[in-house]
Phi, psi and omega in degrees: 000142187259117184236132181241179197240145197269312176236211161226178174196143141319337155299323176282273168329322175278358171257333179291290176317329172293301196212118175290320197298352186270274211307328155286331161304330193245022198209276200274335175238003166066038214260169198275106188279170156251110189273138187293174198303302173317334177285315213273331193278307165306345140265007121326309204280266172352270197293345157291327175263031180255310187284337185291315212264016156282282175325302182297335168284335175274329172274005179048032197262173162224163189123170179281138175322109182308133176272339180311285199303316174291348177263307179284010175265338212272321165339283169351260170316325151290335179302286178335322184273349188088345237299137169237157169141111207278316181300300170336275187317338191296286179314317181292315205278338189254325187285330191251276182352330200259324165292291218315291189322313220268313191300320176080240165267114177285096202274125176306305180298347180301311201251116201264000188176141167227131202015085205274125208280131183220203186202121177226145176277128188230081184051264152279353207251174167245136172265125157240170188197190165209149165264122204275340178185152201220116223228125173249124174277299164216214173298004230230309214236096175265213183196116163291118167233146166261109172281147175225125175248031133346124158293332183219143159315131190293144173294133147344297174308319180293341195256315179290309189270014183294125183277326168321298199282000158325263181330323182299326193276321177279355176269330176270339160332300206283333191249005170210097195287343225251331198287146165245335158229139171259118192248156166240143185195115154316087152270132214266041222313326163284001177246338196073024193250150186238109177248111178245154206206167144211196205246182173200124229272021149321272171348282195306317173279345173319292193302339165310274176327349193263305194297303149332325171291286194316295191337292190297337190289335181295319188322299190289348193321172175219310206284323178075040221269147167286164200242089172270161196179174185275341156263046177262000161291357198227002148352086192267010140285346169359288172304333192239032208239106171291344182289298164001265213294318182292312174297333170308330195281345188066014137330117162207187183263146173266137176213338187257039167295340190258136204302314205291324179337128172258250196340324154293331194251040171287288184332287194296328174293324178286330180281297183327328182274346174300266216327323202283320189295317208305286191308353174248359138291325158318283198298000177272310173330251190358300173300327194304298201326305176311284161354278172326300161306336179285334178305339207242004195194143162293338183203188172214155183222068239236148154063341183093035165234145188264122163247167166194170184259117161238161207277137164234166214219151179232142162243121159257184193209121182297144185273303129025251186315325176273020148283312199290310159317268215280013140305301181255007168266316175311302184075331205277155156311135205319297206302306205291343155301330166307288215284303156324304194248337198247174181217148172247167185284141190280348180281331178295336205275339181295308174296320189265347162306333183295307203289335175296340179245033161306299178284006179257118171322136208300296179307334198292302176262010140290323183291332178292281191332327172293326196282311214289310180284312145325335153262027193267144173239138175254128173268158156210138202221167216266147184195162206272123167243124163254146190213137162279123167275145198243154186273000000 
């Protein structure tokens, strides 16, 4: 079978790089995918802030985002999507809450496109995409965003080499001639974190040439092999995925038996670590299921296992009151207590860094960040990195 590709997409490529066999389902044999809760959710959380800040441009206003409005749009769009999970909806309702708040006053004239469609020539192929939001910063300067409801944060490398925002930046050059600099930004909606990057334009023609190389390569495939990894739990090819279906059994090859082999039991350690992530995205899947149901009932009693939710408790001790207690039960000095016991958490201290240097000038919140990192003290302790290396 001959297959060309009608356009390209970043979604069309990053599944071809993820799973060629996810890409002949949904491209070359076109089969009706069922996409899982993260896809579904996020395009919930997305068309709700696409309609809020569509309303302010169409309606020309400025001033802060109604959170009302914006909680019924997202109301809205999950009931459209079916979507069920009081936890899911928890997370959705907090996430657009937490965005309402962060933006702060909104110039309608500021935002230049909310998802804005766009068409790039990439050697014979055409890229198309949309841009989830497009900012004019100054005469100079806009800032490209991607909203995300990512569970985990993007790595620094993953944020430089991102090939989405590659295309985004060449697409917005082309349709706003005017602009000289372009900032990009992951905004991380479940952390609340804005991971911002730009290009150079070396950088820009690399990813030109990548998507063409990729492009021709979905053409030439013949084998289509499946790729396994921990999001084939979240697949919408799932189902119809024999690589899949095998890895649920926990089947594999022996290859390190013999110790000194190193390279076999390299071989062998990386198929164990596929197989550990695929199954402990399954048992979360699974547990997720269980959860829910445990909400409405003290326990279940399935398969001849008892499951149940038991409550677990953390203590922390407010620093204040707990000086004041070991002072004086104590005789030692503030100071020498101080010194003993307290740290501050670095996530916390990243969170309230954030919000104090809103109004502070770029050099401004390096030199905090710098002085801050000088009186910081670092361990280091020795830990198993595997990393795939690519020729």
């Amino acid at each position: 079978m001959t297959f060309t590709n009608t356009h390209l997409s970043y979604s069309r490529l990053s599944r071809f790089e993820q799973c060629p066999l996810s890409f002949k389902f949904q491209y070359v044999e076109k089969r009706q995918g069922e996409p899982g809760m993260p896809l579904r959710f996020g395009k919930v959380v997305h068309g709700a802030l696409e309609r809020l800040l569509r309303e302010v441009i169409d309606q020309e206003r400025t001033g802060p985002l109604d959170e009302e409005r914006a909680l019924a749009l997202f109301t809205e769009a999950w009931g459209a999507e079916r979507l069920t999970g009081l936890h899911e909806f928890g997370e959705g309702v907090a996430m657009v809450r937490a965005f309402v708040r962060a933006q702060g006053v909104v110039d309608h004239r500021d935002v230049l496109a909310v998802e804005k469609e766009f068409r790039l020539p990439a050697g014979r192929f055409t890229v198309l995409g949309y841009i989830d939001r497009v900012d004019r910063i100054d005469d100079e300067t806009i800032e490209i965003v991607d909203y995300k409801t990512n569970r985990q944060l993007f790595t620094r490398e993953e944020v430089d080499e991102s090939l989405q925002m590659s295309l985004y930046e060449l697409a917005a050059r082309r349709m706003w001639p005017w602009v000289k600099n372009v900032r990009l930004s992951f905004v991380m909606l479940r952390h609340g974190v804005r991971q911002t990057t730009t290009r150079t334009s070396e950088q820009l023609e690399a990813a030109v040439a990548y998507v063409q190389t990729l492009g021709a390569m979905t053409e030439a495939e013949t084998v289509f092999a499946p790729r396994l990894g921990p999001n084939c739990v979240d697949s919408d090819h799932r189902a119809s995925c024999p690589a899949y279906a095998e890895a649920l059994t926990g089947r594999r090859t022996l290859f390190g038996a013999d110790r000194e082999d190193l390279e076999a039991i390299a071989r062998e350690r990386e198929e164990v670590a596929r197989l550990a992530k695929i199954l402990y995205a399954r048992k979360s899947e699974l547990e997720g299921v269980l959860r829910e149901h445990l909400k409405e009932r003290d326990d279940l009693v399935l398969a001849g296992v008892r499951y149940s939710l038991a409550q677990t408790t953390s203590t922390s001790y407010p620093l204040e009151p707990t000086l004041r207690v070991l002072e004086s039960k104590t005789g030692r000095g503030r100071d020498e207590l101080v010194t003993r016991l307290a740290a501050i958490d670095k996530d916390a201290l990243d969170t309230l860094v954030r919000e104090v240097t809103k109004g502070l000038d770029r050099s401004s919140t390096h030199l905090l960040r710098a002085e801050l990192d000088a009186v910081a003290q670092k361990s280091v302790s020795p830990r198993f990195v595997a990393k795939e290396v690519r020729a």
